[in-house]
Each structure stands twice: as C-alpha cells, then as structure tokens.
C-alpha positions as CSV (number, residue, x, y, z in Angstrom):
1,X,116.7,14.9,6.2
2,X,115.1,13.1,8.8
3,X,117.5,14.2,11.4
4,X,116.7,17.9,10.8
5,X,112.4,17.2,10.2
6,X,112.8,15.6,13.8
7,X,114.6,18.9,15.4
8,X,112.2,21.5,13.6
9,X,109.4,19.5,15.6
10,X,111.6,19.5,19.2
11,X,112.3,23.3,18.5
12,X,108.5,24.0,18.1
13,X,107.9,22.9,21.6
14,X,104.9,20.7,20.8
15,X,104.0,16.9,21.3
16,X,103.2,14.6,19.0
17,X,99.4,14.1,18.5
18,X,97.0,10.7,18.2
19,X,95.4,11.2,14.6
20,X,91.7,11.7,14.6
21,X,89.3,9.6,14.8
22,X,85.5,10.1,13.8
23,X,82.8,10.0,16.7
24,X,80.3,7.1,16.2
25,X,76.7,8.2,15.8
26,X,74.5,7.5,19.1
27,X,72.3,4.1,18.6
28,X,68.9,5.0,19.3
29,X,67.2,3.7,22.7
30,X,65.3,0.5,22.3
31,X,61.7,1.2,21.5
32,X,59.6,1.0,24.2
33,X,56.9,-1.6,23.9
34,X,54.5,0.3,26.1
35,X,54.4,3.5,23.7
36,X,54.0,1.4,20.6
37,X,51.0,2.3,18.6
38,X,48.5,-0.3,18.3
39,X,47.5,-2.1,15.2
40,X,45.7,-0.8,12.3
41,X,42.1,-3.1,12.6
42,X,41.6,-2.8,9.1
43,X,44.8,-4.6,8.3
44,X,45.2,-6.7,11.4
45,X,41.7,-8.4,12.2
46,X,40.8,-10.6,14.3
47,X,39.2,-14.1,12.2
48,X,35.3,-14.0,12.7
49,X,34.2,-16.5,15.0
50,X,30.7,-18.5,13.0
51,X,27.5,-17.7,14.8
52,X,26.2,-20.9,13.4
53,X,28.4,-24.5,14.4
54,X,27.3,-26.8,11.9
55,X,29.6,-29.0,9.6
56,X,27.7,-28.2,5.9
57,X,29.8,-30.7,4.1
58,X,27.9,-33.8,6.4
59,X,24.4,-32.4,7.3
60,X,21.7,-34.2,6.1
61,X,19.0,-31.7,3.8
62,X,17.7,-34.6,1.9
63,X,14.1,-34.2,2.8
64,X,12.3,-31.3,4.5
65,X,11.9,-32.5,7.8
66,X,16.5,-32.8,8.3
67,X,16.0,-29.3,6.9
68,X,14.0,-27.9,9.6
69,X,16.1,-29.6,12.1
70,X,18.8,-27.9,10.3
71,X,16.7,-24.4,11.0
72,X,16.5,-25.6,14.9
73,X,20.4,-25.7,14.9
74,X,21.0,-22.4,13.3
75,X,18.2,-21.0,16.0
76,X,18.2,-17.3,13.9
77,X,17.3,-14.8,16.6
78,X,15.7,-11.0,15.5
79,X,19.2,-10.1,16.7
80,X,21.1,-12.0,14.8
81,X,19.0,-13.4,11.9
82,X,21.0,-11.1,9.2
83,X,24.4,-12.2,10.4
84,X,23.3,-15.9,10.2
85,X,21.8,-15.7,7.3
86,X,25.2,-14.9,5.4
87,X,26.8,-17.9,7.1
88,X,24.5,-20.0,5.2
89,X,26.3,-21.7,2.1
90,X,24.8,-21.5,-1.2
91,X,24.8,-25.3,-1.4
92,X,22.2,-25.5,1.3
93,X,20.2,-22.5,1.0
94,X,17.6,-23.9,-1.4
95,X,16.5,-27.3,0.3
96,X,16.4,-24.8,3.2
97,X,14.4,-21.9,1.6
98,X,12.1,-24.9,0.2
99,X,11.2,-26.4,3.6
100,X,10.7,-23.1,5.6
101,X,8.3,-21.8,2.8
102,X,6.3,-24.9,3.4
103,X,6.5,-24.6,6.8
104,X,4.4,-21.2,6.8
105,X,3.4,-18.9,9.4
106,X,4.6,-15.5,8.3
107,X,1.6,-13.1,9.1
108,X,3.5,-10.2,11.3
109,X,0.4,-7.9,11.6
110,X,-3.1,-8.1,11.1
111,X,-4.9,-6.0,9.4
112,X,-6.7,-3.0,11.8
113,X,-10.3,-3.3,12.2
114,X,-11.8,-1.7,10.4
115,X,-12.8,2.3,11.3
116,X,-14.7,5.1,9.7
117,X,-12.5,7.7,10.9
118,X,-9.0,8.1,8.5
119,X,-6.4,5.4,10.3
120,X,-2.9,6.2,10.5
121,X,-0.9,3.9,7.8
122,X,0.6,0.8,9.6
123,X,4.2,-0.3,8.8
124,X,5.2,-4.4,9.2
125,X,7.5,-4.4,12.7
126,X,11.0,-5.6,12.8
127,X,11.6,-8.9,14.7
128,X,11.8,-8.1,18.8
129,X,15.9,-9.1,19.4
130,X,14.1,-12.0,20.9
131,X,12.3,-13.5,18.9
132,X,12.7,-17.1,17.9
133,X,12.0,-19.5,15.4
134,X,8.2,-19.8,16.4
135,X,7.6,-16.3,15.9
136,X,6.0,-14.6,12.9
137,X,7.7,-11.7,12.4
138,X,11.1,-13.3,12.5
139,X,9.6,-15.8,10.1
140,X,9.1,-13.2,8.1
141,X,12.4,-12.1,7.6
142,X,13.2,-16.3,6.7
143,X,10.4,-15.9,3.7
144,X,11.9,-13.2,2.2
145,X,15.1,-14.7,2.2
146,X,13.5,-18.1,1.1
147,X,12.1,-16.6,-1.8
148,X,14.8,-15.0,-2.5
149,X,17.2,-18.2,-3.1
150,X,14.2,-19.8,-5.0
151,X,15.4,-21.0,-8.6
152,X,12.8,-21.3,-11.3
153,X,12.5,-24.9,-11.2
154,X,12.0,-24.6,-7.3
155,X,8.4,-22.6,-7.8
156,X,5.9,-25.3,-8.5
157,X,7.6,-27.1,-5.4
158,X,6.2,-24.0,-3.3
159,X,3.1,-22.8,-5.4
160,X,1.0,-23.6,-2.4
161,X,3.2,-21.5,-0.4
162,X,3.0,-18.6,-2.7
163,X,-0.5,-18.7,-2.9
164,X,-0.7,-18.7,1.0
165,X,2.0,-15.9,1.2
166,X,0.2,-13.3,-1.1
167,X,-3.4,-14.0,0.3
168,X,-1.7,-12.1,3.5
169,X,-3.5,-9.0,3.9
170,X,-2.2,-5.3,4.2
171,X,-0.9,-4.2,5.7
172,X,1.8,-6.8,4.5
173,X,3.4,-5.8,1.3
174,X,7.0,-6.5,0.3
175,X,6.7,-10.3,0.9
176,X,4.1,-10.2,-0.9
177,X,5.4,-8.6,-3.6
178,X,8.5,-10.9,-3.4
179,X,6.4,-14.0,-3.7
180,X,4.7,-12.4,-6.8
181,X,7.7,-11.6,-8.5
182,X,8.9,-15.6,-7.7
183,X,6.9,-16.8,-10.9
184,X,8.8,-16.7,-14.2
185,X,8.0,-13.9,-16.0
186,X,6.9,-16.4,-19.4
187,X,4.2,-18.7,-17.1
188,X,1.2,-16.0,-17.3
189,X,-1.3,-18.4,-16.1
190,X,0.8,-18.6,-12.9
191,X,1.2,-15.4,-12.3
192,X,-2.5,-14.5,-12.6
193,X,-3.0,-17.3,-10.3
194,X,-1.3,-15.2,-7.4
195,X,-2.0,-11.9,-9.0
196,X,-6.1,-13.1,-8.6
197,X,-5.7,-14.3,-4.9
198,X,-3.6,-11.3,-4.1
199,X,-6.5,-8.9,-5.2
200,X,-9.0,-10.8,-3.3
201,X,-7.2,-10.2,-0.3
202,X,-7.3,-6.4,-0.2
203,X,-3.5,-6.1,-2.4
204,X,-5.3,-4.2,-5.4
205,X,-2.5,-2.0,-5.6
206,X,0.2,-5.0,-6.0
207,X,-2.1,-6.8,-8.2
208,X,-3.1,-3.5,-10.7
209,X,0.6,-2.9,-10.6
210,X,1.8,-6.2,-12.2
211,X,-0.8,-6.8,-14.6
212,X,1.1,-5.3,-17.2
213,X,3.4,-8.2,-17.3
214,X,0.6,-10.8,-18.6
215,X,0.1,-11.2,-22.3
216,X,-3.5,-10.7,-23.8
217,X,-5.5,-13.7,-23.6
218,X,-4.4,-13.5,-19.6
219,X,-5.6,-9.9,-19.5
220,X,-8.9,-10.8,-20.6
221,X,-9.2,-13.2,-17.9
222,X,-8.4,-11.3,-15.1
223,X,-11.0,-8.6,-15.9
224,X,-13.5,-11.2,-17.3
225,X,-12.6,-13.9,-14.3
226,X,-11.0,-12.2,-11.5
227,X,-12.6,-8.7,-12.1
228,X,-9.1,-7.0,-11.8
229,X,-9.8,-3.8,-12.7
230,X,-6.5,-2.2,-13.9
231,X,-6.5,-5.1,-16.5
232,X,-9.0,-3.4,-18.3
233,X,-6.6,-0.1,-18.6
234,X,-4.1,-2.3,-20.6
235,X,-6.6,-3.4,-23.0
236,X,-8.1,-0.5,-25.4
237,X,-12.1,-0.1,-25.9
238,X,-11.2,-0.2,-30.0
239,X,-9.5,-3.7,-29.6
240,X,-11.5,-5.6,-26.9
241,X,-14.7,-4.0,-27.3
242,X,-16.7,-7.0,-25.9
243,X,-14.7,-6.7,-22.6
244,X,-15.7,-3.4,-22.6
245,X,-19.1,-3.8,-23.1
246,X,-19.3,-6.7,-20.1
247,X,-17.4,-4.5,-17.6
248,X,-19.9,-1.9,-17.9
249,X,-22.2,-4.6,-16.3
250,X,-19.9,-6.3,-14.2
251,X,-20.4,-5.6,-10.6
252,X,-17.9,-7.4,-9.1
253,X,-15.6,-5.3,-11.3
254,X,-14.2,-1.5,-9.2
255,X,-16.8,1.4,-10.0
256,X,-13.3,3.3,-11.7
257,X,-12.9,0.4,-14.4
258,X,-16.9,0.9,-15.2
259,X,-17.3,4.5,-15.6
260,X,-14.2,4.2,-17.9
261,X,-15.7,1.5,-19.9
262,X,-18.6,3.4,-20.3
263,X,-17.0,6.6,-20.6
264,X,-14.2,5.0,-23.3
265,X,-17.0,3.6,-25.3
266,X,-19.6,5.9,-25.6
267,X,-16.6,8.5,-26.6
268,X,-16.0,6.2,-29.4
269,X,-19.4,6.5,-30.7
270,X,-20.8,9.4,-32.3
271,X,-24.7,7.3,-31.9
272,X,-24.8,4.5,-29.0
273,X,-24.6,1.1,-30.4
274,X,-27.7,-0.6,-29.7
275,X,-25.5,-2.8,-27.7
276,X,-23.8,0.0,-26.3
277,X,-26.4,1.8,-24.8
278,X,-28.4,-1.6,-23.8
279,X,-25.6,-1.8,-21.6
280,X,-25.2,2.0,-20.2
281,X,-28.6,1.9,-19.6
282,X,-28.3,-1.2,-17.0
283,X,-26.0,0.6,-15.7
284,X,-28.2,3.3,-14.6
285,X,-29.5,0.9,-12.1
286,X,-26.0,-0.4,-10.8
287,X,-25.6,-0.4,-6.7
288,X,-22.4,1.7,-7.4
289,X,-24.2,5.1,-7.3
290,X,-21.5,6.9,-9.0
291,X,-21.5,3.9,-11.7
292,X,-25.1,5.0,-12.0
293,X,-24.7,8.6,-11.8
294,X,-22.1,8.2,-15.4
295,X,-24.7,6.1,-17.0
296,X,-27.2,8.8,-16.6
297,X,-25.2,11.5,-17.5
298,X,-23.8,10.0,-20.8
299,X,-27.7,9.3,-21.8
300,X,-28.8,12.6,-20.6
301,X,-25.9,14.4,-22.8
302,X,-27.1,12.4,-25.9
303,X,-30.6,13.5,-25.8
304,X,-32.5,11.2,-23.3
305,X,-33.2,13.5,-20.1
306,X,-35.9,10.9,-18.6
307,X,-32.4,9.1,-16.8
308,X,-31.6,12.3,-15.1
309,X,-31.9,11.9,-11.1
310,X,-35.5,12.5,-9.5
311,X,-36.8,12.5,-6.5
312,X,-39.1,9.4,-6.3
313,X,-42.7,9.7,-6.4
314,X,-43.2,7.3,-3.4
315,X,-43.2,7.7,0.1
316,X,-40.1,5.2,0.2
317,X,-37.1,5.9,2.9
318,X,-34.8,3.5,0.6
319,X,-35.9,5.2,-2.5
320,X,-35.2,8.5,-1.6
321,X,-31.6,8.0,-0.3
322,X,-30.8,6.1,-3.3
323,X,-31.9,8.9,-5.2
324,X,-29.8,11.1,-3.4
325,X,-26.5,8.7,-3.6
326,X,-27.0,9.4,-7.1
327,X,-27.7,12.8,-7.1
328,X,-24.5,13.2,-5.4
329,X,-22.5,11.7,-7.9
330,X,-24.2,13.1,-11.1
331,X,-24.0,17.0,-9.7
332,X,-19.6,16.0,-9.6
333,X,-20.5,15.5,-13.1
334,X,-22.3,18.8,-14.0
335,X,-20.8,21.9,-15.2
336,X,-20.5,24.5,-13.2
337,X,-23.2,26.8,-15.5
338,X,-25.1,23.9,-14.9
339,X,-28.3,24.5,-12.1
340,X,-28.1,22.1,-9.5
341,X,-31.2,19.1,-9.7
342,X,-31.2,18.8,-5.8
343,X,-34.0,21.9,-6.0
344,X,-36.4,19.1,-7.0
345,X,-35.7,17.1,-3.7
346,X,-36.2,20.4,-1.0
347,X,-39.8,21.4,-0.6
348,X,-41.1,25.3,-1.5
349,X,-39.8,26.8,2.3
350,X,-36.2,25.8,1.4
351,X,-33.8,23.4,3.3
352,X,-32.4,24.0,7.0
353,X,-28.6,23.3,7.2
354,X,-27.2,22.7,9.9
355,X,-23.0,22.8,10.0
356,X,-21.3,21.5,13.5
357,X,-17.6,22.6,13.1
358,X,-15.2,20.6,15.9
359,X,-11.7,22.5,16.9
360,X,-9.9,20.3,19.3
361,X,-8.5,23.2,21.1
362,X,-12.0,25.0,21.4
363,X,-12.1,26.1,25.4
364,X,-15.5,27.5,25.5
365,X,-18.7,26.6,24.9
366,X,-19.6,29.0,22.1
367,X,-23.4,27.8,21.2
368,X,-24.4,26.6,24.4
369,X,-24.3,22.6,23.5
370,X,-22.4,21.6,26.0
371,X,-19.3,20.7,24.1
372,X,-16.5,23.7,24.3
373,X,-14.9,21.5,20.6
374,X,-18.0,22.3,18.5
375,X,-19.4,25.4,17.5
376,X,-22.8,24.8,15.8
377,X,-24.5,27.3,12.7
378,X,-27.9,27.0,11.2
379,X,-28.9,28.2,8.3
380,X,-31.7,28.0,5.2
381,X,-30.8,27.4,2.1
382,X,-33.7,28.8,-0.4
383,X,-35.0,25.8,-2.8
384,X,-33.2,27.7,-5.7
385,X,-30.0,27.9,-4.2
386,X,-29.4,25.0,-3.0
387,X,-26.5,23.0,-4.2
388,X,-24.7,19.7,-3.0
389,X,-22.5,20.2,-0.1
390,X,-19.3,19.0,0.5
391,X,-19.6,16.9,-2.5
392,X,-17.2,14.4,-2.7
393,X,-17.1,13.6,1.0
394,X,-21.0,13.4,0.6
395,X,-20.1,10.6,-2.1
396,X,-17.9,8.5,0.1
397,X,-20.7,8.9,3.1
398,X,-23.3,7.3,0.9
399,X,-21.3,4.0,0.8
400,X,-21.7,4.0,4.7
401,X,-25.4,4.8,5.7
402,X,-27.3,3.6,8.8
403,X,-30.8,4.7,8.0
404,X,-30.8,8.3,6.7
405,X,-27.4,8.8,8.6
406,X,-24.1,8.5,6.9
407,X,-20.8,8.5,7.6
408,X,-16.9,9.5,6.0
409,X,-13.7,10.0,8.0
410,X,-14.4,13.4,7.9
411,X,-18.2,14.5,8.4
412,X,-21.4,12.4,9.7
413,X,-24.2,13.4,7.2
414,X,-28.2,13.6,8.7
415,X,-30.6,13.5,6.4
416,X,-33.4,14.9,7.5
417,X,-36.8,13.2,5.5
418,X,-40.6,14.6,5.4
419,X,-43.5,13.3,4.1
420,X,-46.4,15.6,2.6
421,X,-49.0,14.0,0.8
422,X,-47.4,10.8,0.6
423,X,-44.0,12.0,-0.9
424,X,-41.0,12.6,0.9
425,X,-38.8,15.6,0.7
426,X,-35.6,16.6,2.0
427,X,-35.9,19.2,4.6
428,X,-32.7,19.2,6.6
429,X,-29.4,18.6,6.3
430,X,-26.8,18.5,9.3
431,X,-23.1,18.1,8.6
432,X,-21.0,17.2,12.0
433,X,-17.4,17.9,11.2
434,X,-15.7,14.2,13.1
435,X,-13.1,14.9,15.6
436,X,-10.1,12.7,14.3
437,X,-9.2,9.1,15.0
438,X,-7.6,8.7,18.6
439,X,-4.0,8.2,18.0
440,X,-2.5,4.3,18.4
C-alpha cells in the first residue's frame, strides 16, 4: 500500500512540499519618545512650592509682639497677599489676626473734601502689587481677614480695635461692616457701642441697617442716646409713645425720624394730646426748616392757621430767609388745589425771575454774557402766579446759604431782598443752572 501511494506521487510529476507555516504579525516600531504627548497637568502636577518659609510647629505666637515678627517673615505683598494668606495654618491664625488688629492703620482712602457740586462715588483701591506691610491699603486686606478668624471669645481682646475700625469714614464700608458684624449677635450693649461710633462717623447707612438686630431696651437708647434715627422706625408710636414725643424735639436726631414722629403721632390722634401738640408746636421753631414746615402744616390742618409761614414784619435779612426755608418746605406739603403762600412774600409789581441755563456744548454766545455755555431768560412772574421754583432743589439750597445766596449740586439760588417802609420783600429770584463737578 505504501509502495503504490509512493508511485502515484512519482507519476504526478510533482515534489514533495514543506507544510505551512503561519506568518508572524509585524511588532510595532518602538514609540518614539519625541512624538509622545505630554502629560495631562491636571493629573500630573507639579507640588506647590510655599510662598511663606516658616516652620509653624516651632514659631513662637505667645505674645503679640513674636506675632508681628511672625507678620515681618510672611512679608504679604498686594501681589501675593491672597496666596499667603491660605498658607497660613489655622493654629496660628488667631494670635495673628489678634496682634495685627491691634496694630491698626487700615484707613485706604480719605474721605473727599467736601464739594457742593454732586461728586462721583469713590470705591476703596486694591493694594498696588507693591505694597508692603506698612501700607494701609494692604493692611486692609490683613483686617478683614483678622476679623474674619476672630472667635467670639477673641472680641473683647480687640474691642478697641473695633471701635477704631468702624469710626473709619466713607468711603470705607465692608471692613467696617465686618467689624460690626464681629460682636455676637446676644451682647446688644456691644453692638450699639460700634453701631453709635459708626453713625457718628458719617456710616448712617451701616448703622440704620443693623439696628434691627438690638432688642428693645437697646433701641431706645440709640434713638434716646445716640440719636440713631432708623431706631425709631423699629419702635411703633402706639408702644413707645414717650420716644416719640422726645424725638419730635430732639435735634440731634435726622429731620426724616422727626417729621415721622410727628407725623405718626398726630395720625394717631383724632385731637392733639396736650402733650402732643406742646411738642409739635416746638417744633415749629426747629433749625430743620422742613422739620418746621411739618409742624406747621399738621397745626394748620387741625384748625390753627396762625403757624402757617409769613413773611416777617421786620426789616430782618435772617428773618426773611428763614421764612423762606420754610416756605419751601411747607409748599412740598400743600396740595396741588392748594394757592401758593409765597404771594405774601413778592410785592404788588410781581417778582423778576431770572433762569441761566448752562449746556456744556453751547458754541455761541446766545445772550451776549460773554459765556457761549449759558443762555440767560428773564421773566416776571405776576404776585398771583407765583409759585416755588424748583422745589426740592430750593430745599436742599437752603441748608447751604451765604447771605441771601444759596447753593445745591445742581442750581445757585439769589435772592434778591427789598426794603419798603421798613419791611422786606422778595423781588427777584435768579436760578444759575451749575455746570457739573470737574471729573477726578
């Protein structure tokens, strides 16, 4: 069988074949290194190096003056204050936050001088990059994050601080406000204690704005006391009716909080108190003319008209512009059926009024003053038509007279005064629109 199997193949004519083998896959080339993508930095970072080299575990902080040597060694820069801030441990921020609070100095900006003309808000700067240790601003920035780490235990360690902090003027707020907020919400004496400085310093708006967290008796002080006026707005006229009555008197108190009290009370009442109008009726003669001007008109709408305003029957330059001040701020109270009382202050001929309009971009010289920004109109107003112009502005103006001029950010008001027969009368009346404030 084998024989005849080995003569087929001979016949066929063929060779015998090597069996088949399978081809090996190629390797793949060695990756090369320069085409490798780079590492993702979000899973391969680099380890922070500290901005500040100092060994927490040993440094000394047990009394204020290691801690500031500690604040000389972290040397915070307006660059880099943030970043070193965080490096700080919490073991060591308090004895820190302590001793720079002490340490004071954080007024960034003074308040601008003052100006009649409507100033542009100011902001408190960030630190230059620069700054150092000794500077303000940058100090600034170390407050805020020393009151921040306070603990409640810590505040009567800095009370003096506190009080030095929100006695800083505006334009400063938020440190302010931090150092308000610092006091534990159950010591009301302390807070009014900051809330009273704070309003002394020109922050009403802080101080009216966290009133609301002291309890009663606290409320009456600080309108009684510290002549806060939004403290009164949290009390109610029905519950606290003494406080009331001595606001209407008070005039250290904000003209708002009186004509309130006054209004609130005599609302109440269908007839005056005799207490109740004792008071209104010393109010007719406060130095706030518009505290005045309320007085008046609540007395003249119950019947008595002898406290409306008139012009004076002297010869008296004071007299007559206080009369006026009033005026002012009684005819804001009117109706508007109501004639206007300044008829009694303009002699028979009627009054000349004199408007000067300003346009910044005026080019030419309309009415031949001289000045191509103002154009300048004249007219006369007959004694039965005349009313109060510009009103409210004319209110504000009366706060700032020189003489029988006065001033708001928007107009300059001239009063223009004659005597006949020993009485004076208002004869002219020039409003000069102002040009606005130069820009900073």
């Amino acid at each position: 069988m084998a024989v005849s199997a080995v003569a087929w193949l001979a016949a066929c004519g063929g060779t015998p074949r090597e069996p088949t083998r399978l081809a090996e896959a190629p390797r793949p080339a060695a990756p090369d290194a320069a085409l490798a993508p780079d590492p993702d930095p979000d899973l391969h970072r680099e380890p922070v190096k500290p901005l500040i080299a100092i060994d927490w575990a040993t440094v000394p902080l047990a009394t204020e003056a290691e801690a500031m040597a500690v604040w000389k060694l972290i040397a915070p820069t307006g660059a880099d204050v943030d970043a070193k801030l965080d490096e700080i441990p919490a073991a060591a921020s308090r004895p820190l936050a302590i001793a720079m609070l002490h340490a004071g100095n954080f007024t960034c900006t003074q308040p601008p001088p003052q100006a009649d003309c409507a100033a542009l808000p100011l902001d408190v700067p960030d630190p230059a990059p620069t700054a150092g240790l000794d500077d303000p601003c940058l100090r600034r920035v170390l407050a805020l994050w020393s009151v921040a780490e306070l603990e409640d235990d810590d505040v009567p360690k800095v009370l003096d601080a506190l009080r030095a902090i929100v006695a800083i003027p505006p334009p400063e707020s938020q440190l302010v406000a931090a150092a308000l907020h610092a006091v534990p919400e159950d010591d009301h004496a302390g807070r009014l204690d900051l809330l009273a400085i704070a309003y002394r310093s020109g922050q009403r708006e802080l101080a009216n704005g966290n009133v609301g967290s002291l309890d009663e008796a606290h409320l009456i002080e600080a309108v009684k006391k510290h002549h806060i006026d939004a403290a009164l707005e949290v009390l109610s006229a029905e519950a606290h009716r003494a406080v009331y009555l001595a606001a209407i008197t008070d005039e250290a108190l904000a003209a708002p909080a009186r004509i309130s009290a006054i209004t609130e009370l005599a609302t109440a009442q269908d007839t005056l108190a005799p207490e109740t109008r004792a008071a209104i009726v010393t109010a007719t003669k406060a130095k706030d003319c518009s505290v005045a001007a309320a007085a008046a008109r609540v007395l003249v709408l119950r019947g008595d008209a002898r406290f409306a305003p008139v012009r004076p029957r002297t010869g008296s330059v004071d007299a007559m512009m206080r009369s006026l001040c009033v005026l002012a701020s009684y005819e804001r109270l009117q109706a508007s059926d109501e004639a206007s009382l300044l008829a009694t202050y303009i002699p028979t001929k009627g009054l000349e009024q004199i408007r000067v309009a300003y346009d910044a971009l005026g080019e030419v010289d309309t009415d031949g003053d001289g000045d191509p920004h103002t154009t300048r109109t004249v007219d006369l107003i007959k004694r039965d038509e005349a009313v109060v112009p510009e009103v409210d502005d004319l209110i504000h103006a009366f706060r700032h007279c020189t003489g029988t001029t006065c001033t708001s950010p928007d107009h300059v008001f001239k009063l223009g005064l004659k005597s006949v027969g020993g009485q004076l009368w208002l004869t002219r009346l020039e409003l000069d629109e102002r040009p606005p404030c130069p820009s900073r």
